[in-house]
C-alpha positions in Angstrom: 134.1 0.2 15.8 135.4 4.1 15.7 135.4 6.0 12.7 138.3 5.8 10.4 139.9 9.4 9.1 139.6 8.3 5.7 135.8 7.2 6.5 135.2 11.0 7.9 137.0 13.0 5.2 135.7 11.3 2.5 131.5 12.1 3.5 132.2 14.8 5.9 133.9 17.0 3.0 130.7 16.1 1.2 128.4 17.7 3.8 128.0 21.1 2.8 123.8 21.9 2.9 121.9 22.6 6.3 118.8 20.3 6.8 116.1 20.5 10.0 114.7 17.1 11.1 111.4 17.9 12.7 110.3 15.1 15.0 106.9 14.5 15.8 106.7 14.9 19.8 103.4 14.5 20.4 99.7 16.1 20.9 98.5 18.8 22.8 95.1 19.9 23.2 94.3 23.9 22.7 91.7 25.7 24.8 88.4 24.4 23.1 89.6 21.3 23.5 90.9 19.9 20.0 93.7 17.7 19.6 97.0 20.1 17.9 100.1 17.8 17.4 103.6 19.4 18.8 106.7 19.3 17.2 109.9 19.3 17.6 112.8 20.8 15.2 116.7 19.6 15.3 119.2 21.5 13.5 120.2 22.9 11.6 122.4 20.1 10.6 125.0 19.3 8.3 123.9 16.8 5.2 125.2 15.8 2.2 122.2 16.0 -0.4 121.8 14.0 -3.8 118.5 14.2 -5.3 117.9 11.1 -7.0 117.0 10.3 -10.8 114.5 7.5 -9.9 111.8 10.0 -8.9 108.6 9.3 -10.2 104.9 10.2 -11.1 102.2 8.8 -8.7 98.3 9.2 -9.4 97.6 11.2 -6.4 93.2 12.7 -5.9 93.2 11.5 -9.8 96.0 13.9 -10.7 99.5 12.9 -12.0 101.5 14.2 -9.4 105.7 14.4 -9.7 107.0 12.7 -6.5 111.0 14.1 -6.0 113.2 11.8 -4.1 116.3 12.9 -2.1 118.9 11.4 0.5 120.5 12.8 3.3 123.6 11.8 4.9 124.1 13.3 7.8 126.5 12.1 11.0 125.2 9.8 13.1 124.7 11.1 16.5 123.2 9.0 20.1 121.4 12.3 20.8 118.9 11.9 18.2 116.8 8.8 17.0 115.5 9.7 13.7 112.5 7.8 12.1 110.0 7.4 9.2 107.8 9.7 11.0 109.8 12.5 10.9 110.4 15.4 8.1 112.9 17.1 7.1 113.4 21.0 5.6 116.1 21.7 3.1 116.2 25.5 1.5 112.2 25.4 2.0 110.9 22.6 1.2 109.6 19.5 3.5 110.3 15.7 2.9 109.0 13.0 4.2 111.4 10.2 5.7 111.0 7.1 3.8 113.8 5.0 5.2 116.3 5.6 7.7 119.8 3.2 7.0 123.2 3.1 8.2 125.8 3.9 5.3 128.3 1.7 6.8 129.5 -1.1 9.1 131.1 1.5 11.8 127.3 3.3 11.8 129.2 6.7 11.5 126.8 7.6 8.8 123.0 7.9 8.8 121.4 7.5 5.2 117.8 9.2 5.2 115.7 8.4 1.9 113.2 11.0 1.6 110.7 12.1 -1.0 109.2 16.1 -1.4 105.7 17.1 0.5 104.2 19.5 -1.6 105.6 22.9 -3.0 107.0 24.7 0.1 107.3 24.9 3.7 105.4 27.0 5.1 
């Protein structure tokens, strides 16, 4: 099934933040010899963010450590597969996919649940 207008105006006109999806595309090996892993980065993209209330504390190296959860929604596109093994950056900052899901039966719609890596992307 297509699209519907309504379907497209109602999340595209909530799309409004540019998000990278940087796909893990393998290893490479440097001139000594060591393993470096390669990536790749997609974007920028359109998204529509919501940061979610249910983020939470987690005992991380025996410090209490706030864990901030965000979705995406972002088009969905056959050029791109998009996993758990992938991050994403938003204004600096680098989640980690949690769960990929279509937001609706016509699988216009990709909805990415993510949760914060850290401070900042660097």
């Amino acid at each position: 099934r297509a699209c519907t207008n309504f379907q497209l105006m109602d999340v595209v006109g909530r799309m409004r933040e540019q998000i990278s999806i940087i796909q893990k595309s393998g290893t490479t090996r440097d001139d000594s010899g060591a393993i470096i892993p390669t990536d790749t980065t997609i974007g920028p993209i359109w998204a529509a963010v919501e940061f979610r209330t249910t983020s939470d504390e987690r005992h991380l190296a025996d410090q209490q450590t706030a864990i901030t959860a965000v979705n995406f929604t972002i088009r969905n596109s056959p050029d791109r597969t998009i996993t758990e093994r992938d991050e994403i950056t938003y204004r600096g900052k680098l989640y980690a996919i949690r769960s990929v899901l279509d937001k609706d039966p016509t699988r216009c719609f990709l909805l990415i649940e993510t949760e914060q890596l850290g401070e900042n992307y660097t």
